[in-house]
PAKEFI-269178 format. One line per field, with one value per residue: residue number from 1; residue in three letters; x, y, z of N, C-alpha, C in turn. Coordinates in steps of 0.2 Angstrom, whole numbers. Layout:
BEGIN
num	NUM_...
residuo	ALA_...
nu	X_...
nv	Y_...
nw	Z_...
cau	X_...
cav	Y_...
caw	Z_...
cu	X_...
cv	Y_...
cw	Z_...
END
This chain:
BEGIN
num	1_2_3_4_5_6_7_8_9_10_11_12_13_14_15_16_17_18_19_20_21_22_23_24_25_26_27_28_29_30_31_32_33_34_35_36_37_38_39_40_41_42_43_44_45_46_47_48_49_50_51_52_53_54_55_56_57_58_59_60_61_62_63_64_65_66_67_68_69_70_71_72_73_74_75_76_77_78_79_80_81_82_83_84_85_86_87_88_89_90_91_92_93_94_95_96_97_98_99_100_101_102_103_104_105_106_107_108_109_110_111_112_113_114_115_116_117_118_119_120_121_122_123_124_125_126_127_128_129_130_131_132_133_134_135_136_137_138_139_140_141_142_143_144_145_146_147_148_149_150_151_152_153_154_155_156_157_158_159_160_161_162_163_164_165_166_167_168_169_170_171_172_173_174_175_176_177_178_179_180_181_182_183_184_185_186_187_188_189_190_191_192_193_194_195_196_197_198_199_200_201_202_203_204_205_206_207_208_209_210_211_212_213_214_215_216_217_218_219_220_221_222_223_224_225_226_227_228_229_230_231_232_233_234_235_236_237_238_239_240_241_242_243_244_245_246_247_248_249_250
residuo	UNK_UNK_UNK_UNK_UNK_UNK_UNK_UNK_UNK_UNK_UNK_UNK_UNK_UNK_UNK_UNK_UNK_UNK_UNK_UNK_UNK_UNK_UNK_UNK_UNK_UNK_UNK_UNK_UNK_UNK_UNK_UNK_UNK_UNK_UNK_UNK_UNK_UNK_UNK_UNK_UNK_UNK_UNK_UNK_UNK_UNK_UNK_UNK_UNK_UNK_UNK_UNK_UNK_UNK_UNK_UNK_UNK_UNK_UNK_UNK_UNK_UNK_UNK_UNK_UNK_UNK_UNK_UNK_UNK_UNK_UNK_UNK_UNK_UNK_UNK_UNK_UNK_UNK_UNK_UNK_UNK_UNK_UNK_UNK_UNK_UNK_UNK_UNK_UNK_UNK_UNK_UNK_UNK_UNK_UNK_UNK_UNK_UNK_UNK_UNK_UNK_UNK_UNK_UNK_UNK_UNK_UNK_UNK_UNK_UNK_UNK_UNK_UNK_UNK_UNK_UNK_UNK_UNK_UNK_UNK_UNK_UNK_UNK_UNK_UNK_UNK_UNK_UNK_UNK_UNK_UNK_UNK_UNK_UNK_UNK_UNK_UNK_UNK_UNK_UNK_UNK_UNK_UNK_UNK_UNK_UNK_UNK_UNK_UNK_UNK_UNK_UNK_UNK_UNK_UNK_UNK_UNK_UNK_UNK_UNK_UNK_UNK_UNK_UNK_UNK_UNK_UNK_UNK_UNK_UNK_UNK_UNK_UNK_UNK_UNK_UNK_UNK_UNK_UNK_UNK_UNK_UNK_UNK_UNK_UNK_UNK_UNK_UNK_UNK_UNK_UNK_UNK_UNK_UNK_UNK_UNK_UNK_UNK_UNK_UNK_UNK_UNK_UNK_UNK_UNK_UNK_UNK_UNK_UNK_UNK_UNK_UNK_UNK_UNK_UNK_UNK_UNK_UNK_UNK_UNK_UNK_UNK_UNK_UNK_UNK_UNK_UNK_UNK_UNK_UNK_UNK_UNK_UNK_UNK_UNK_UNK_UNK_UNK_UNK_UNK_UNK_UNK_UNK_UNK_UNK_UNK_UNK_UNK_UNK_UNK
nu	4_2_13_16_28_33_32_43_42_49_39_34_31_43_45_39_47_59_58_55_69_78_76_81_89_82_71_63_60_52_43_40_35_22_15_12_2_-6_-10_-13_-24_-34_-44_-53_-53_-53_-53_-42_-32_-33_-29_-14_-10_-10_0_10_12_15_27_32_29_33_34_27_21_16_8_-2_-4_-10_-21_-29_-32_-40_-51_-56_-65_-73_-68_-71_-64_-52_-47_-45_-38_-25_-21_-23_-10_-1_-1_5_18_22_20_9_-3_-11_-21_-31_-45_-50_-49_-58_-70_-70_-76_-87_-91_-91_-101_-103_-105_-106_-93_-87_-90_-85_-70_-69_-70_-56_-40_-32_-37_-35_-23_-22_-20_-28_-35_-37_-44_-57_-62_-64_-75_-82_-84_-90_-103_-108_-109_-116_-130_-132_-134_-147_-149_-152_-153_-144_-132_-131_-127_-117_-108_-108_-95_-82_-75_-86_-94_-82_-80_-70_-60_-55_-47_-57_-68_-79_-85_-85_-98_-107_-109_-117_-127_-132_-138_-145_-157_-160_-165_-177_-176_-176_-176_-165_-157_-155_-146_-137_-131_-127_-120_-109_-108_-100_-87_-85_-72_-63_-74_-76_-92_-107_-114_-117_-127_-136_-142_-148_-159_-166_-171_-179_-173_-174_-162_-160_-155_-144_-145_-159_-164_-161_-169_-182_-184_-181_-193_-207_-204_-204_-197_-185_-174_-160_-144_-136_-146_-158_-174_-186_-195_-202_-198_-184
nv	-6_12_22_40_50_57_51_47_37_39_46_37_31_32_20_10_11_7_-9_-10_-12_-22_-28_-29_-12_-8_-14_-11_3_2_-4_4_15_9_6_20_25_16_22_35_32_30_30_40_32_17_6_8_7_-5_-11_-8_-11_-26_-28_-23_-33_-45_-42_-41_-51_-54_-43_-36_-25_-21_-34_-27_-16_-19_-27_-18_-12_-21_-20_-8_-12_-20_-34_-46_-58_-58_-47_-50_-64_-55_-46_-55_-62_-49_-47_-61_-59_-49_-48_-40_-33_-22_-22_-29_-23_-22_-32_-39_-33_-37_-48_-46_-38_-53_-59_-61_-59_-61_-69_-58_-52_-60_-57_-46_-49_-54_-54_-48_-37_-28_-24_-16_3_18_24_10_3_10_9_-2_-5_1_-9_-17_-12_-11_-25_-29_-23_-27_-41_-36_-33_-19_-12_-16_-14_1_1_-4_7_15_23_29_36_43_48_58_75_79_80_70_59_51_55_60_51_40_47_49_36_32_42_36_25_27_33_22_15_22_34_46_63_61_55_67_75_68_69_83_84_77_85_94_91_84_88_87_82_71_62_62_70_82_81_73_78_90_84_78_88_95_102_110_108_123_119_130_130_129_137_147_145_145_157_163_159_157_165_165_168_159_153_155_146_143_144_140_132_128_116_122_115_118
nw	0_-4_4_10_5_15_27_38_45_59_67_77_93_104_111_105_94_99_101_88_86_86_74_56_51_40_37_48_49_36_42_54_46_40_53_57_47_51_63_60_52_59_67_56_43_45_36_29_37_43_33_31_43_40_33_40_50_41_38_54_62_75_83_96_98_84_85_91_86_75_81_86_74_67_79_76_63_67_66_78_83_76_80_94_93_91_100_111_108_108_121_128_124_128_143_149_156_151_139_142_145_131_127_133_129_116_118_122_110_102_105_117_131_144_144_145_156_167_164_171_182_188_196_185_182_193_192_183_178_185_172_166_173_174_161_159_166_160_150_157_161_151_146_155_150_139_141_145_160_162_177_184_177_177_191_190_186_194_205_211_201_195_204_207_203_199_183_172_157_156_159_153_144_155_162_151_147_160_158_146_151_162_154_144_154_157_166_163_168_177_167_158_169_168_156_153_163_156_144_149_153_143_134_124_113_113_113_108_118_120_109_110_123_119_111_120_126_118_109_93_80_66_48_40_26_24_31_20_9_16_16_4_-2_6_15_29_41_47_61_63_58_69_80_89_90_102_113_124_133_142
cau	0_8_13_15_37_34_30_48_43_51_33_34_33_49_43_39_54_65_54_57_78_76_75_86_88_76_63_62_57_46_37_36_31_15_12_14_-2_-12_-10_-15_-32_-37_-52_-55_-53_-51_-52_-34_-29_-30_-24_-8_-7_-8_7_14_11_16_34_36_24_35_33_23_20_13_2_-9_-9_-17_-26_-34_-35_-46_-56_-61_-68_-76_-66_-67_-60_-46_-43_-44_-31_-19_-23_-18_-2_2_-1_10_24_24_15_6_-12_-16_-25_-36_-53_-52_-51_-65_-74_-70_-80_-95_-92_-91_-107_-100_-104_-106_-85_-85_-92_-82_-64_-69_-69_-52_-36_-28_-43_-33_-16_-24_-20_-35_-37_-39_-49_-62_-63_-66_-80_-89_-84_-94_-107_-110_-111_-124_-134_-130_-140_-152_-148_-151_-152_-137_-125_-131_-126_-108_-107_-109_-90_-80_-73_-91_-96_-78_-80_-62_-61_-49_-49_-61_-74_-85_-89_-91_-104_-112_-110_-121_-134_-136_-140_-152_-161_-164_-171_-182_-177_-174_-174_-158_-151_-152_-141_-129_-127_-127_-109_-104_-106_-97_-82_-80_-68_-61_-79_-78_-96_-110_-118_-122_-131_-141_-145_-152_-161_-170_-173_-184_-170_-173_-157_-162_-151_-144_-147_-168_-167_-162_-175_-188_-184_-180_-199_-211_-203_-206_-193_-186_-171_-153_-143_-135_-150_-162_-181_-187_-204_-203_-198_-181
cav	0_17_27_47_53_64_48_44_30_43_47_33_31_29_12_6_12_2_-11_-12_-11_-31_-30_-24_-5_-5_-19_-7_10_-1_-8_9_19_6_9_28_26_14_28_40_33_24_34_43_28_10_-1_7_8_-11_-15_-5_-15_-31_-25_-23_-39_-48_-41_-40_-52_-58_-38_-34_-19_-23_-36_-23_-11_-26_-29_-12_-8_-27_-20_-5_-13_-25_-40_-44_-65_-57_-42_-53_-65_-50_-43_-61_-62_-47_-48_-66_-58_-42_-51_-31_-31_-14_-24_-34_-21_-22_-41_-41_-29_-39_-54_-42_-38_-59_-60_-67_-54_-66_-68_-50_-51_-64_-56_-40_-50_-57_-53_-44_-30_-26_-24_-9_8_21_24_4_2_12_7_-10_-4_4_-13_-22_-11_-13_-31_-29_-20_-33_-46_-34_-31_-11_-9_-19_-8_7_0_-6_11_22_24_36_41_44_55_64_83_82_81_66_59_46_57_63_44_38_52_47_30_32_46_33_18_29_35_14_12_27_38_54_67_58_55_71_80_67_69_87_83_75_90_100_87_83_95_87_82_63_61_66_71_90_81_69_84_95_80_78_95_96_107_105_114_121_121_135_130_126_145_154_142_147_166_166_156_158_169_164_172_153_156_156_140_144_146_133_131_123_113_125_111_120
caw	0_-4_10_7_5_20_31_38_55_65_72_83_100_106_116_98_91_102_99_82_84_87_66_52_50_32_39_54_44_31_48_57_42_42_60_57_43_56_69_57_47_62_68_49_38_48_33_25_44_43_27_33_47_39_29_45_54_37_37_59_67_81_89_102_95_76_85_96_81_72_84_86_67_67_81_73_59_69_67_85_85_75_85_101_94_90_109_115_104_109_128_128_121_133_150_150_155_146_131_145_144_125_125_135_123_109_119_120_99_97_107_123_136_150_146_146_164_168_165_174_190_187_196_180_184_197_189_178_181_185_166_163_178_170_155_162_172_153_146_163_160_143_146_158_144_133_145_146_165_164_183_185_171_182_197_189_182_200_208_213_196_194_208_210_202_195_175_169_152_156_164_149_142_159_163_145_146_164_157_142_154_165_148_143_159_157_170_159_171_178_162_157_173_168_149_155_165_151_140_153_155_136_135_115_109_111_114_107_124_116_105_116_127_116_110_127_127_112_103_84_75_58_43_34_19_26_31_12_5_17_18_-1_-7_8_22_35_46_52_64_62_56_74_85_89_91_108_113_127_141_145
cu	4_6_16_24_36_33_36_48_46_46_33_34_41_50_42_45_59_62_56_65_81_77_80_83_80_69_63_59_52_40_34_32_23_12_11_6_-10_-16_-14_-21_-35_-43_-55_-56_-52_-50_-44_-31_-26_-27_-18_-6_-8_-3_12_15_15_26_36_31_27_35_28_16_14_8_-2_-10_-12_-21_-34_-36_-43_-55_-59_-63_-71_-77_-63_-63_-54_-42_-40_-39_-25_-18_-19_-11_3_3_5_14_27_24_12_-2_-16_-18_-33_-45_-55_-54_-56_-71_-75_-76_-88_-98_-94_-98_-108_-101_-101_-97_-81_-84_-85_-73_-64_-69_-61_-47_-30_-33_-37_-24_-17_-23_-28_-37_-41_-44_-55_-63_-66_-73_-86_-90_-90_-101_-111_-112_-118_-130_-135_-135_-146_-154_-146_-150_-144_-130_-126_-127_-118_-105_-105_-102_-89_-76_-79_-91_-90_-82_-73_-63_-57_-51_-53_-68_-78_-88_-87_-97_-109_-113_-118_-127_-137_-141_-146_-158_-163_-167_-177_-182_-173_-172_-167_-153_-151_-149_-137_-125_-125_-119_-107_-101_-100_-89_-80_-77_-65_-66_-79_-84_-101_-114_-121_-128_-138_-146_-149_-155_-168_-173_-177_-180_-172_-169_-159_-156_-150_-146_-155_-169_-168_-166_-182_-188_-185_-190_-204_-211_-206_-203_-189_-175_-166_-152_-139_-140_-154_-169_-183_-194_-207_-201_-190_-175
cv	6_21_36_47_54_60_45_36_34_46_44_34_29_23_8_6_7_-6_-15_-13_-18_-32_-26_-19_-5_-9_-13_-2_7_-3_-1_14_15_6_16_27_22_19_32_39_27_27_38_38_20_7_0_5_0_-13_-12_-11_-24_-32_-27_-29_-46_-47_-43_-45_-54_-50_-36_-28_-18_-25_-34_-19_-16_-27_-22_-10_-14_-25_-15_-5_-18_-30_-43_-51_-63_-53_-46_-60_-62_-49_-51_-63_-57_-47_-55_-64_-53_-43_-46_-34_-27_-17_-27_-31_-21_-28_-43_-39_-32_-45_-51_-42_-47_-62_-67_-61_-57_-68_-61_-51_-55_-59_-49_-42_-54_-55_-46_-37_-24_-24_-18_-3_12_22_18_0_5_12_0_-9_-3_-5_-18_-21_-13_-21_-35_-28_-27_-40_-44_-33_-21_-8_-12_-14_-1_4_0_1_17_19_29_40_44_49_59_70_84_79_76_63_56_49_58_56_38_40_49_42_29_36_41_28_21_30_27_14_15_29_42_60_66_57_63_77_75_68_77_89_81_78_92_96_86_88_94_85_75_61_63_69_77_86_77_73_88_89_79_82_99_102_106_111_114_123_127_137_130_134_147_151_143_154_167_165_160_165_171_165_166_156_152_149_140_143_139_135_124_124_118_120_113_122
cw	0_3_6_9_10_26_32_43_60_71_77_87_102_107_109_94_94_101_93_80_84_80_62_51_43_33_43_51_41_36_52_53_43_46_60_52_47_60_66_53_54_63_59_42_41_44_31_30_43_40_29_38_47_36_34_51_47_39_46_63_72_86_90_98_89_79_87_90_77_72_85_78_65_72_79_66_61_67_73_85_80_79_92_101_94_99_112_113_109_120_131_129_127_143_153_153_152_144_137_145_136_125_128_130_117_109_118_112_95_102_114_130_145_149_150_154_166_169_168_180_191_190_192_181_190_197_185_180_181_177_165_167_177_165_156_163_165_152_152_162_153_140_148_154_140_135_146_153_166_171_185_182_175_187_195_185_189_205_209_208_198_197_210_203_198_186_173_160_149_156_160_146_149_162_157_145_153_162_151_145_158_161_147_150_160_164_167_164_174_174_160_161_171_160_149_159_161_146_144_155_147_133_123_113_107_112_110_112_124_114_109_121_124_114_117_129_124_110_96_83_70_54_41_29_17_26_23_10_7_17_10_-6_-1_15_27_43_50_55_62_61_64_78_85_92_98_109_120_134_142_143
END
């Protein structure tokens, strides 16, 4: 797959980098430029992501490294029993836990929740930093849902990340994950004080929790392009592509 001149491998993570020094100089750049293109179409295009990092798993599969980008480019095209071999490949090799809340996610994607559950209660949970320990906790809940155990994913959702006040980088899709869960169980007023934290904690826009809120709020945004069409034919005076029209409930 062509990669762009201007894409040396020197992107890398350092910890990849060294990684890669296990290999001849020309494989090693051939290997990191493809992780460098993984990196870079992972969330905007997955399917190239992948084919790059099958590139990359062809020429280096004995690194660690290769196998999680693998593994992550499989999950987000949702090939979870391939991603969930990569994740165990590369967990073997490293003996890390970090990959442990995806592998479990991947069991939810192959329609194994009840494993999900399962590896949440396990020892290695507890070897996870605060990040990974909350990511667990969405993956527990999300299992719970999955059994169709709503009051239960609530319950597996309410901690102390939850109720601190400080702002981390988990804090906005735990807040959503709990105002979605209250929302399925039809307790709306509740979910919307929490997707309302969630706005106010998504600090870079990983959620849609705006959208959801205004959604429960009887906002309708109108188009721009809805106004000049109706100003220029019927004029109707309809408001800004900015502004919003509400049912009047808040």
């Amino acid at each position: 797959m062509p990669i762009p001149e201007e894409v040396t491998g020197d992107e890398i993570d350092k910890d990849v980098r060294q990684e890669l020094q296990s290999l001849p100089k020309t494989l090693a750049e051939d290997v990191a430029r493809n992780l460098v293109m993984v990196a870079r179409l992972l969330d905007e295009d997955p399917e190239s992501a992948y084919g790059y990092s099958r590139v990359a798993l062809r020429l280096a599969s004995r690194v660690a490294a290769v196998r999680e980008a693998a593994g992550f480019a499989a999950y987000a095209n949702q090939k979870y029993s391939e991603a969930l071999a990569e994740f165990r490949a590369a967990r073997r090799m490293t003996g890390s836990v970090e990959l442990w809340p995806v592998m479990a996610d991947c069991e939810r994607g192959l329609g194994r929740p009840e494993k999900a559950l399962d590896m949440a209660g396990t020892p290695e949970v507890h070897k996870l930093d605060k990040a990974g320990q909350v990511e667990m906790r969405l993956v527990a809940a999300g299992a719970r849902r999955d059994m169709g155990q709503l009051d239960a994913a609530i319950v597996t959702l309410q901690s102390p990340e939850l109720a601190s006040n400080s702002v981390q980088p988990w804090t906005a899709r735990l807040r959503y994950a709990y105002a979605d869960a209250l929302l399925a169980a039809g307790r709306e007023q509740e979910a919307r004080e929490w997707f309302a934290k969630a706005v106010e904690s998504d600090r870079d826009g990983s959620t849609d929790a705006s959208d959801r809120l205004a959604e429960l709020d009887g906002v309708d945004f109108v188009d721009a392009l809805d106004e000049d069409e109706d100003e220029a034919g019927e004029g109707r005076g309809t408001t800004s592509g900015d502004e919003a029209e509400s049912d009047g409930r808040g």
